[in-house]
N, C-alpha and C positions, 0 to 999 in steps of 0.2 A: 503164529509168531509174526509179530511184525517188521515192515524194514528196516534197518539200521542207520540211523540217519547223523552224523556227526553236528555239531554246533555249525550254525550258518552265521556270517555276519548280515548286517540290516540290508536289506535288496535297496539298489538304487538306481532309480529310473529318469531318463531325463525327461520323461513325459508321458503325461495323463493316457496317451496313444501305448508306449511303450506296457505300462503296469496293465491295461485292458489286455494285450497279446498274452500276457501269463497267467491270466484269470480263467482256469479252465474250468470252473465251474457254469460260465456262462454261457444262455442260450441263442446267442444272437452271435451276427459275425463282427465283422468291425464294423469304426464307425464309418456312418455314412460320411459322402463327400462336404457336406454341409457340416456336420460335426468334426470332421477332423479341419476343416476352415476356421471353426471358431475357435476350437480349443488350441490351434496353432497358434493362432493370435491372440490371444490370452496370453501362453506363455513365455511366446517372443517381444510382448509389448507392454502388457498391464501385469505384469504377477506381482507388482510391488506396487500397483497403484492401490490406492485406500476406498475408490469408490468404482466399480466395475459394471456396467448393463450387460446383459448378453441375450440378443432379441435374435430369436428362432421361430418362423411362422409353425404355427400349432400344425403337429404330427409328424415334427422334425428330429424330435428324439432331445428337447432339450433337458429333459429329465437325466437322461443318458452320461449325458456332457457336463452338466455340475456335479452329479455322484461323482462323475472322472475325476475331475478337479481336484472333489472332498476328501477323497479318497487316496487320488495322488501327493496333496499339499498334507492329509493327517500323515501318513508315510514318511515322505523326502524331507517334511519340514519339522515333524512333531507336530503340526496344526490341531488344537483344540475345533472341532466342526460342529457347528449350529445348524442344520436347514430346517426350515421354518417352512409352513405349509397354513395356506387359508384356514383349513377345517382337519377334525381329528380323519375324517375320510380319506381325504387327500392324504394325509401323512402316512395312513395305514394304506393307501395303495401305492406310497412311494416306495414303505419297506416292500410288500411283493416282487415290485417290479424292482428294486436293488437288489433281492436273496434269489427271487426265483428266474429272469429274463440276465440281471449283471454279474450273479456272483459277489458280488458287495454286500456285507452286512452289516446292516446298521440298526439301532433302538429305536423304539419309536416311545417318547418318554409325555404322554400328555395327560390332564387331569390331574388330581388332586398331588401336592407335593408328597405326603406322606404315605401315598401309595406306592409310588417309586421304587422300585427293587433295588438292594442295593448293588448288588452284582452289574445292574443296569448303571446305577451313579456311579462307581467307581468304576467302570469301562469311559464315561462321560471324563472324569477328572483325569483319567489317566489318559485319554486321546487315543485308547482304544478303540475305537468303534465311532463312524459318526453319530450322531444324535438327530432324531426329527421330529419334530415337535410343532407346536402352533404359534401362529402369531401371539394369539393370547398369552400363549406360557411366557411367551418372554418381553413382550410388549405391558408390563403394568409393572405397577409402583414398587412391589420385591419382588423379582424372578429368581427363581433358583438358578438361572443359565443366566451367571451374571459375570462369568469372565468368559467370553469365546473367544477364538483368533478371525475364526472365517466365519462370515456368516452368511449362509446360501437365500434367498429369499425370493419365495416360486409367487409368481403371480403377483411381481411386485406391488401390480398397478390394486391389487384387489385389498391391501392391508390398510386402506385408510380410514374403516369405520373404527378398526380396532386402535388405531392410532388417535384416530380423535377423540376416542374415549379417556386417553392420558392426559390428554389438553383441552376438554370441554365441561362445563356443567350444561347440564340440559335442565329445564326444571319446566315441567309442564301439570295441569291442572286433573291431567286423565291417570297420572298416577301418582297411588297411594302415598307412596313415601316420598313425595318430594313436593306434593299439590300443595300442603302449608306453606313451602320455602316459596313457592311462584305468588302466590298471593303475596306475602309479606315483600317480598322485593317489591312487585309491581307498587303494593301501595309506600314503598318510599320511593319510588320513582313519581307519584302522581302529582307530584308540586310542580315536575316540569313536564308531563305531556299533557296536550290539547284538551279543551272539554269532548271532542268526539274519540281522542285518543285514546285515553285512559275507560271508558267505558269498552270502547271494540276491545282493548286489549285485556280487558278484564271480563270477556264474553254476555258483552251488555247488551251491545248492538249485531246486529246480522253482519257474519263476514263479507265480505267483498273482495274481485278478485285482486292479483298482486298487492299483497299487504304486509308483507315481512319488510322489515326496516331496520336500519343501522342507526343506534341511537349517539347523533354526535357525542362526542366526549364532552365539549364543554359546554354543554346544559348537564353532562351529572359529574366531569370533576370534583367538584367541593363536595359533594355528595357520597367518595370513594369511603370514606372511615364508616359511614352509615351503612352502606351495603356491606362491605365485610362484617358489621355487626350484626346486618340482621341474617346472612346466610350462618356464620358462628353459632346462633342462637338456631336455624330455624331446620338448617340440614341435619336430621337424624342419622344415627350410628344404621341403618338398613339403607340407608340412601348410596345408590352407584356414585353420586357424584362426590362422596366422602372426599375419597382418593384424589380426584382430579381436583379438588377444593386446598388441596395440601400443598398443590404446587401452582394453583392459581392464586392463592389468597394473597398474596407481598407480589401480583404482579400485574394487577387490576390497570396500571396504568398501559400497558404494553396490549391490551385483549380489548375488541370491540364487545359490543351489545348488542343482539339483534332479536327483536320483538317482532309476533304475531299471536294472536288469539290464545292460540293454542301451544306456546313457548316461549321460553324464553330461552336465548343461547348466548352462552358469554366461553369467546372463545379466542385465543391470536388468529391473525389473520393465516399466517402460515403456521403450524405447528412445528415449534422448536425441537425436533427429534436429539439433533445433535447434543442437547443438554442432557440424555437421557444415557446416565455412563459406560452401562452394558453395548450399547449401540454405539457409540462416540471411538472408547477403549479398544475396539474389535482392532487385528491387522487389516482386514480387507474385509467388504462388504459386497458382496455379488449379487446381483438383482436380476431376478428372471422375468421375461415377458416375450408374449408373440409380438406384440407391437409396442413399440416406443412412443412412438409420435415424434412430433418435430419442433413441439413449443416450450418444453421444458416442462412438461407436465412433472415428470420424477425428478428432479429438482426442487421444486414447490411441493410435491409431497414429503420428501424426508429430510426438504430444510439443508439442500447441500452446494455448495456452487458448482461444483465441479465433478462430475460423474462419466469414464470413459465408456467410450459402447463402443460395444462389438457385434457385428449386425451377421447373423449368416443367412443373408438373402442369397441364393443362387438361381440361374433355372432364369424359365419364365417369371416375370412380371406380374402378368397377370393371370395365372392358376392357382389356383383355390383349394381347400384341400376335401375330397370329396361329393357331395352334390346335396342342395336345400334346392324341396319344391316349399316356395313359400305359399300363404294363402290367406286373403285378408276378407273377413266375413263381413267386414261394416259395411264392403263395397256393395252388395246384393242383398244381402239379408236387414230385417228390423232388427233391434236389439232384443224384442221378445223373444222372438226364430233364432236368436243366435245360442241358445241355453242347449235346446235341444239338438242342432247344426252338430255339435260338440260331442254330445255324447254318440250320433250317427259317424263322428269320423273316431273317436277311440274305436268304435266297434270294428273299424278296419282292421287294428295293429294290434299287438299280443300286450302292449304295455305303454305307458306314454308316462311323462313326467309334465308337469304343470307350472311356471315359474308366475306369479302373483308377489303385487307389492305391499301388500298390508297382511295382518294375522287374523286380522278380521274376515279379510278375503278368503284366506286360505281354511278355518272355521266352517265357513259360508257353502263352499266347493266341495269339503270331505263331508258333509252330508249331504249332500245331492248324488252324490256318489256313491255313497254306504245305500243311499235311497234304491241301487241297484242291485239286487244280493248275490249277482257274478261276481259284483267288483270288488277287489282286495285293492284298500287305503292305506297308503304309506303318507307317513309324515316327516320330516327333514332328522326328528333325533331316530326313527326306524331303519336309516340308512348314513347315520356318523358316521356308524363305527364300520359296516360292511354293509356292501350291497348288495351281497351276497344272496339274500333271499328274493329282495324284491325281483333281480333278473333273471331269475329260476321260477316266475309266480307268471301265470298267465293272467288276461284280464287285470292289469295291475296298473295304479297308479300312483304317483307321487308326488304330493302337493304340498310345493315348498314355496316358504316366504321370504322374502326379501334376502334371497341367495342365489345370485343369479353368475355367480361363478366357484371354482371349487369341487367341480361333480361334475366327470364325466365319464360318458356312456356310451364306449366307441363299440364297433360292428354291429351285433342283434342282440345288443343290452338293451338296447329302445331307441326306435325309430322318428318314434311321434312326440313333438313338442308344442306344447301350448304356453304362448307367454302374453302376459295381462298385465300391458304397460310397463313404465319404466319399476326399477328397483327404488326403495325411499333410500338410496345413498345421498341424495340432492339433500344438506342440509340447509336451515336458515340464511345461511351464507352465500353458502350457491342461490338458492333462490334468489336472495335480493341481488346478486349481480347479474343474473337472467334479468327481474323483471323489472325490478327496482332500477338499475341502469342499461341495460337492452344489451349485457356484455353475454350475450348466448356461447359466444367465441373464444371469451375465457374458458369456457370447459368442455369446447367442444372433443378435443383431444381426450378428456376425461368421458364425456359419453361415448364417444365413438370407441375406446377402447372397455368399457362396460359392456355395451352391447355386441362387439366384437366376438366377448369371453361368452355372453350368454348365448348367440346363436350357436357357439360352436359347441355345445355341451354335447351331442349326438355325432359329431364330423369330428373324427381326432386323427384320422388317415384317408388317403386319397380313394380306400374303395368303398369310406363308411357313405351311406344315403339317410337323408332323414325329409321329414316333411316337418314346418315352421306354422303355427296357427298363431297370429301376429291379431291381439285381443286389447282392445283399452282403447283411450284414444289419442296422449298422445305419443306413445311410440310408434301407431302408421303413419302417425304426421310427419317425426323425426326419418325415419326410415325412408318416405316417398320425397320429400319435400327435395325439389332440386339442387336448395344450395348447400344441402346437407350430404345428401347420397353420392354427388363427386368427390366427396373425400374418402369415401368407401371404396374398398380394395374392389377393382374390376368385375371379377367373378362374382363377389354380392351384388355390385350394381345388378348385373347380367339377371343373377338370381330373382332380386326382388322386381324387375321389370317384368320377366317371365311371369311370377308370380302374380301382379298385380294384373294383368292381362285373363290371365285365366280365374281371377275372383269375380268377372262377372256372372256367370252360373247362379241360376235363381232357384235350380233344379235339385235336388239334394243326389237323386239318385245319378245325375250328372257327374255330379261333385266324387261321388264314390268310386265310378269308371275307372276317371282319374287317376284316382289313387290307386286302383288294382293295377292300371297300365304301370304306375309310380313302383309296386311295391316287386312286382314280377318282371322288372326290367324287361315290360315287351317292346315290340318294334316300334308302336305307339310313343314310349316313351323315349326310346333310343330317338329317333327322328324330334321329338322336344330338346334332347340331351346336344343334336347338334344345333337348334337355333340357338339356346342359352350361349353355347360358346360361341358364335357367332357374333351376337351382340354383346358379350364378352370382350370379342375382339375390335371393337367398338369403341370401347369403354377405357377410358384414363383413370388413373386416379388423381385429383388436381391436389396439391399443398396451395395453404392461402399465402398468398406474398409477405402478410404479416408473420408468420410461424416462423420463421429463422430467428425477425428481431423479437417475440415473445420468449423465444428460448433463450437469447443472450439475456436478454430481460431478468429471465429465473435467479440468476447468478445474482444478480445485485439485489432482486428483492429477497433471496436468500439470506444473504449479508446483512441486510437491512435489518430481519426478523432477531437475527442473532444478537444484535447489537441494542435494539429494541427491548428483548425479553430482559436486557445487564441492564436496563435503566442507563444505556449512556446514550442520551439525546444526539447531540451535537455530533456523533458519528452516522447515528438515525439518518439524522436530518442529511449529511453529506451524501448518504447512500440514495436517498429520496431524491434528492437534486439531482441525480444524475440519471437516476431512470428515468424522471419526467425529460431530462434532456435530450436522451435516446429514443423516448416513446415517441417516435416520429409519424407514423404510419396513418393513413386518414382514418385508419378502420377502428384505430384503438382509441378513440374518442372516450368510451365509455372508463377505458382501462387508466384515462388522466383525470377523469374524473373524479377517479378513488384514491389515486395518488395525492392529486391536488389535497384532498380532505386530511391524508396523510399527515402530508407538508403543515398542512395548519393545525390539525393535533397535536406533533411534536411544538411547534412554535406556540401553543395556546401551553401546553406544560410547560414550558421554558419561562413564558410569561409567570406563570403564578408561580416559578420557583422564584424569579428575581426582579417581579414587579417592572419591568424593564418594555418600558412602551411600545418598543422598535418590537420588541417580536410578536406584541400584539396586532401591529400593522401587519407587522407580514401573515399572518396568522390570516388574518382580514380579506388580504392579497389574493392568497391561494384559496378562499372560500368562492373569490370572488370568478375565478378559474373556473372553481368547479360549476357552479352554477350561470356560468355560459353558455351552459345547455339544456336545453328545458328540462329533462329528469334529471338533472343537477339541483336546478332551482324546485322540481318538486320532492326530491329527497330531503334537501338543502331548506326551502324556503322560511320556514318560520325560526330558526335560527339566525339567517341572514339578514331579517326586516329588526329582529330585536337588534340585532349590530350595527342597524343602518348603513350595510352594504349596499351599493345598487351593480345592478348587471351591466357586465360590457353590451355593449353594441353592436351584436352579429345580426347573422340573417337568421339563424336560429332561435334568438331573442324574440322572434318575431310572434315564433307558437304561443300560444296563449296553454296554461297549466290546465285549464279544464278538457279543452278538445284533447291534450295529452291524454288524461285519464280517460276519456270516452274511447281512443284509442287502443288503450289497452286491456277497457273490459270488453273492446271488439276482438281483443287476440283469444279473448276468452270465450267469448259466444264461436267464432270458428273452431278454437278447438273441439267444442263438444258436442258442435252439428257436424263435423269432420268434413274434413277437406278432399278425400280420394273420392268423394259421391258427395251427389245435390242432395240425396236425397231426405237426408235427417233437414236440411237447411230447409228445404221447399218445404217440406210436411211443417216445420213449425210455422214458416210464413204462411203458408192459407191455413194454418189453425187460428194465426191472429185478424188476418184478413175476414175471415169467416164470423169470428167473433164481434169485428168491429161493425159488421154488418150485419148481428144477427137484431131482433128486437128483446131478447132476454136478455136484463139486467144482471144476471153471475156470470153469463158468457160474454158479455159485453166488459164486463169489470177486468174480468180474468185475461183477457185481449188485450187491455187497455195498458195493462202490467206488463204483459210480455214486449210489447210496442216499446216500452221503453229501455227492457234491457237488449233489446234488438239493437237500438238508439245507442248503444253506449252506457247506458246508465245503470248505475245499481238500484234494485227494486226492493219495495216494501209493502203487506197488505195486512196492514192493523187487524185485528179480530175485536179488540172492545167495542164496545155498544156505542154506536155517534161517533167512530171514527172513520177517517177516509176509505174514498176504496183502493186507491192506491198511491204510493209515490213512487217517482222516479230521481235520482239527486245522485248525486257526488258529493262523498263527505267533505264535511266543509267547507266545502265551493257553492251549493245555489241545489234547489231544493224544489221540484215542481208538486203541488198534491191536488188529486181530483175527487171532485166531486160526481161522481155518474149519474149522468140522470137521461139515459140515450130511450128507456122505455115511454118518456112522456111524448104525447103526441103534439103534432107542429101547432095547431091551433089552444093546445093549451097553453099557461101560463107558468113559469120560473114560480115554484113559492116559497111562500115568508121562511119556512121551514128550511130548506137547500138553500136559502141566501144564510140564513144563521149556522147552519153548518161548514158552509164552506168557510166561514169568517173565523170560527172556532176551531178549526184544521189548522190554522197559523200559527198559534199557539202551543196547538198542542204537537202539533210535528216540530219544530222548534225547538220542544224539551224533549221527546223521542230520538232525537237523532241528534241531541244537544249540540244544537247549530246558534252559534253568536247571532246577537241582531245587526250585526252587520252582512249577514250571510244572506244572497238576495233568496227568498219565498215567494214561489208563484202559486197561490191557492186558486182551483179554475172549475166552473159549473160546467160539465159537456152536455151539452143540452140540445134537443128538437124546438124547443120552445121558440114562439115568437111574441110573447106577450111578458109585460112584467106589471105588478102593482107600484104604482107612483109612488106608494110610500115605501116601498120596500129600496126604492131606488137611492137613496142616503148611504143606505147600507152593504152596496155596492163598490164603493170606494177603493176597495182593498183585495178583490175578488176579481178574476177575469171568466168571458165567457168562448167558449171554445164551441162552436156549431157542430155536428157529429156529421155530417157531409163533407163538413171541411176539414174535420181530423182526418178520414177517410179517405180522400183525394190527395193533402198533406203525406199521410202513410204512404201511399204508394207511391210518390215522386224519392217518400226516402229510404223505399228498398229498391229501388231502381239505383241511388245512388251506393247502396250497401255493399249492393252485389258488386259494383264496379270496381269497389274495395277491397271486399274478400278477393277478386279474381287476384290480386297484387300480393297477399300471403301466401307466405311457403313456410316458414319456422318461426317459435318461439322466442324473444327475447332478445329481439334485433332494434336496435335505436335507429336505425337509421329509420325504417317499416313504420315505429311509432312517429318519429316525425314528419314522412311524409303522410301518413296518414293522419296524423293530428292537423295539419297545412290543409290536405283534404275536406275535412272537416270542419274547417273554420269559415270554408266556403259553399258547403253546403246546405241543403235543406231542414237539417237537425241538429247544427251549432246552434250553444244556448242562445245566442242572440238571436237566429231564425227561429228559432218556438217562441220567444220572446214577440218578435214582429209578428208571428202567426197568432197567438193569441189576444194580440192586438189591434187585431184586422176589425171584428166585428166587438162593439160596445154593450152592454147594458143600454145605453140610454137609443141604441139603434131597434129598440123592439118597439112592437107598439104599446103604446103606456098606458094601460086602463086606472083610470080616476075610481076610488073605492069612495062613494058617496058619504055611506054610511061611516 
């Protein structure tokens, strides 16, 4: 017989603190000091504001603290509750830890609608029970979860792939259902890009690096009815970008363009979330994250002006939460040695997880690893739904793509981490503000809080350990590089200092010590354990002086977007004009640069609505803004020469657009001889050095190629029969191609044969790289030779001769000056790095002008000239 219990009225609690106390199902005590800080101020200050942050550093129990909320506000208020979770994993470890640690029960409603229980949807409708679900389910074009009140949102910062997917087409040539729709765009675009353009973008010509570009508007406004026509016709009913085509197609005017190789992205700058009604309609929007930042990153991601936070930092400053031994292999090891380095440190741990940016990679990795028949291979859908198995599996690993947040593995779930490079969240867009205008700064908030979530996937409390195997190249660059790793919270600094110290080890069996002192907490490591805090205690973390006015910034370009996406110009344009008025800061150089282009977008619309001259000046005006600065003008430039723009008059004006670019494919040769070790850098330099000295003609060739993307240059080595052996050039700028002929000896003769070839290399590189004849071609014989035939010497005219002593001598004054250069990188995608380094350049030994005078040192007519009788 049960107890007898009379009719109760509804419980009311004045707070999320209070309803936990009567939860006797639960296994934990109350909250901690940190938790009961934030949810106080929550509901002393924000319970009726519409946009809510709540930044909790990881293994604060911020999970804890939003269930409180969801569960308080479904209660006291009737609140219909939405919480939203990266992955179906996450959502099924939030129900555990709400049923089994809070006493909360909640649904977990994700995958197919028609699966749905209905006992499940009508608890959902009637605000029974909260609901938790995926970004996915509720982020796309008809969600079933399309009225909520609250909507909880974990891992704010991590929902922006699936966000972009509402607001982007992608269409690229590598897949099936969308490869027709990339060709047919590209070719109605091809009336207005370059003769090199249209071929690179159409994978004619060899990539080269930074090449994603932003296709101004007005080279393809009048062009807008034709692209909607030909995606209409060309997007198939199997194409992802169906959806997002539904709500992009009436809005072509408000969305940039951005081309490379291998894409095309057509997408708003910010994505209008707020248009999206289930998001918009909610009462409140609460947003979870261990870290916020300080630029307005969450603002620019869901399109809002105004978003309160609530921070529950308490405690020290700078503790961390539990201990990374990092460990960077490039430092000591080749990249051959590093395959097998890898599988010697899994052999350590019972289980490791693998994080890898491409699926190609991750493909690549689970058979090498199946190649072991201890090893039991997980893949990212083996551990959706539970992870149950895999951290119950010895010998286990699990190699996931391009999810570098969403899963995690606190205590002796797994220890061991391997992560290979950044995640491809960087789209098109990101890139070209990285490289395209050197705005690294623009997202650096957004990497630093990416890689934040990725380290910490094994550290979720203060007594978890894990060891970091930091793989690729360039997240050891991001991670060591000095102007990057002060922004990193103390204890990382500490971490990865420690770390990179003890990656010189050349030893393996070394390297394994290590790790047993690591793994067996002995006195060995306890004694490491106090210098890390030591130089912890050390360590700041700095905010850039720019990041306050980036954040106020968010607000207006927020505004901006919204007003934008309505087709109402004229508020656009008011919103633009004031950002660019506030965008004070020396640093945000690159960040007015895109504004500027803005400003003349809307005013170049404004023109072709009312033929109205005055906005085509200004249009003019602001072009003229942006390309004040050399990656302005080479963003910018052949748009601005057809409008007969000319550039103001700075000190920047000064760089010349080619050393830019040699500049920046020097960002690119550092990156991938890495910068924590000489020693990939050195090994390629005396390979070329070697080469230039050898007397075989394929090693002398193949030298002579790398020589010049050492230089800066993008390289080329023909395979048809009578073509060059190499070039070195910059599209569309100037073009050098050689002739090798380093095996002929000093006493012989240049002949008839190598002068007709070199002269036919003009032509034909010319149409190869389809460079205008205005575009300067230096065709050059490298020769020992000191003899020529008189009659060959006509045919000289157009040809240059370059001594192989002299190239030789020439080389090594300009890796002398290289290295001087590299010493000066530290990160990616910095404007200020490519201007002084293009300035650099201009004066050096390997500006086009100095190869130009170098090739012009010694003549044709300087050899001695044998008279052919006959």
């Amino acid at each position: 017989m049960g107890f007898k219990i009379k009719n109760q009225k509804k419980s009311n609690y004045n707070s999320p603190i209070e309803l936990f106390n009567d939860i006797k199902e639960r296994k934990v005590a109350g909250p901690l000091l940190i938790q009961g800080n934030v949810i106080n101020e929550y509901t002393s200050k924000f319970l009726n504001s519409p946009n809510v942050a709540l930044e909790m550093p990881t293994g604060t129990g911020k999970t804890l603290v939003a269930l409180l909320i969801a569960e308080w506000r479904r209660i006291q208020y009737g609140n219909k509750i939405l919480y939203l979770c990266p992955t179906k994993q996450l959502a099924y470890q939030t129900k555990f830890e709400a049923e089994n640690r809070y006493g909360i029960k909640v649904n977990v409603m994700v995958g197919a609608k028609n699966e749905f229980s209905q006992k499940e949807t009508m608890e959902y409708e009637t605000n029974s029970k909260i609901t938790v679900t995926t970004y996915y389910s509720f982020f796309n074009i008809n969600p079933y979860f399309s009225d909520p009140d609250i909507i909880i949102i974990d891992d704010a910062h991590s929902a922006e792939s699936t966000l972009s997917q509402l607001f982007s087409i992608n269409l690229t040539p590598r897949d099936e259902s969308n490869k027709g729709a990339f060709s047919a765009f590209l070719e109605e675009l091809k009336p207005i890009l370059s003769n090199y353009d249209f071929p690179y973008f159409n994978g004619e010509i060899t990539k080269n690096a930074n090449s994603s570009t932003l296709l101004p508007i007005h080279q393809y406004a009048t062009l807008i009815p034709k692209l909607i026509e030909c995606l209409d016709e060309n997007l198939i009913n199997s194409d992802p970008n169906k959806f997002a085509w539904s709500l992009l197609r009436s809005k072509l005017h408000s969305c940039n363009i951005f081309l490379d190789s291998e894409e095309i992205l057509i997408r708003p700058y910010i994505l209008p979330i707020p248009t999206f009604d289930s998001f918009r309609n909610a009462k409140q929007r609460i947003f979870l994250s261990a870290t916020l930042g300080d630029d307005g990153y969450l603002n620019r991601l869901y399109c809002l002006d105004k978003i309160e936070k609530v921070s529950g930092k308490v405690g020290s400053e700078k503790q961390g939460v539990g201990r990374r031994f990092f460990y960077f292999p490039s430092k000591a090891f080749e990249p051959a040695e590093i395959g097998k380095l890898i599988f010697d440190i899994f052999k350590c741990f019972d289980r490791a997880i693998y994080l890898v940016a491409s699926d190609s990679k991750a493909n690549k990795l689970k058979e090498e690893f199946r190649s072991l028949k201890s090893v039991t291979v997980f893949g990212v859908r083996d551990i959706e739904s539970s992870k149950d198995k895999f951290i119950s599996t010895k010998n286990a690993i699990a190699i996931i793509a391009n999810r570098y947040d969403g899963m995690n593995f606190p205590g002796d779930e797994c220890k061991l981490m391997f992560i290979d490079d950044f995640p491809k969240t960087l789209s098109l867009q990101d890139s070209f503000l990285i490289n395209q205008l050197g705005g690294s700064f623009l997202l650096k908030n957004k990497l630093n809080t990416n890689i934040t979530q990725a380290l910490g996937r094994c550290n979720r409390s203060t007594l978890d350990n894990s060891m970091i195997v930091v793989l690729g190249q360039k997240l050891p660059l991001y991670l060591l590089s000095e102007s990057n790793s002060k922004s990193f919270h103390p204890e990382l600094q500490a971490e990865l200092s420690f770390g990179l110290d003890q990656s010189d080890l050349t030893e393996i069996k070394s390297l394994t010590e290590l790790i047993s002192f690591f793994n067996n907490q002995t006195t060995e490591w306890l004694d490491a354990e106090k210098a890390i805090i030591a130089i912890r205690n050390e360590k700041n973390q700095e905010i850039a002086p720019y990041q306050s006015e980036l954040a106020e910034l968010s607000k207006l370009e927020s505004k901006f977007q919204l007003s934008f996406w309505d087709n109402d110009l004229l508020k656009s344009l008011d919103y633009v004009k004031e950002i660019l008025s506030k965008a004070n800061h020396s640093e945000l150089q690159p960040f007015r640069i895109f504004w500027n282009y803005i400003a003349s977008n809307i005013y170049f619309q404004l023109f072709l609505k009312s033929q109205n001259t005055a906005f085509m000046e200004n249009s003019k005006l602001h072009l003229q803004q942006s390309i004040s600065s050399p990656l302005g003008r080479a963003w910018l430039g052949e748009l601005v020469t057809n409008l007969s723009i000319k550039s103001l008059h700075t000190e920047d004006s000064k760089i010349d657009q080619i050393s830019l670019l040699q500049a920046q494919n020097l960002e690119t040769l550092f990156i991938e001889t890495g910068i924590i070790s000489n020693r990939n850098y050195n090994k390629r330099k005396l390979s070329i050095l070697d080469g230039l000295n050898s007397k075989k003609a394929t090693e002398f060739e193949i030298a002579n190629m790398h020589l010049g993307e050492f230089l800066g240059f993008a390289i080329d080595k023909p395979l048809d029969s009578g073509s060059s052996d190499c070039i070195w050039y910059l599209p569309n700028k100037i073009a050098f191609v050689f002739e090798d002929n380093n095996e002929a000896l000093d006493q012989n003769k240049i002949t008839t044969h190598k002068i007709d070839q070199a002269n036919r290399h003009i032509e034909r590189t010319r149409e190869r790289l389809k460079l205008k004849k205005e575009i300067p071609l230096y065709s050059i014989i490298v020769s020992n030779c000191e003899k020529i035939d008189l009659n060959d010497l006509p045919n000289t005219k157009n040809i240059y001769l370059w001594k192989v002593k002299d190239i030789i001598a020439w080389a090594n004054r300009c890796f002398n000056e290289i290295e001087s250069i590299r010493n000066t990188f530290s990160s990616e995608g910095n404007m200020f790095w490519y201007n002084d380094t293009a300035r650099q350049i201009q004066k050096s030994n390997f500006s086009c002008d100095s190869i130009r005078k170098e090739i012009s040192k010694v003549s044709f007519q300087d050899l001695e000239i044998i008279k052919n009788d006959t």
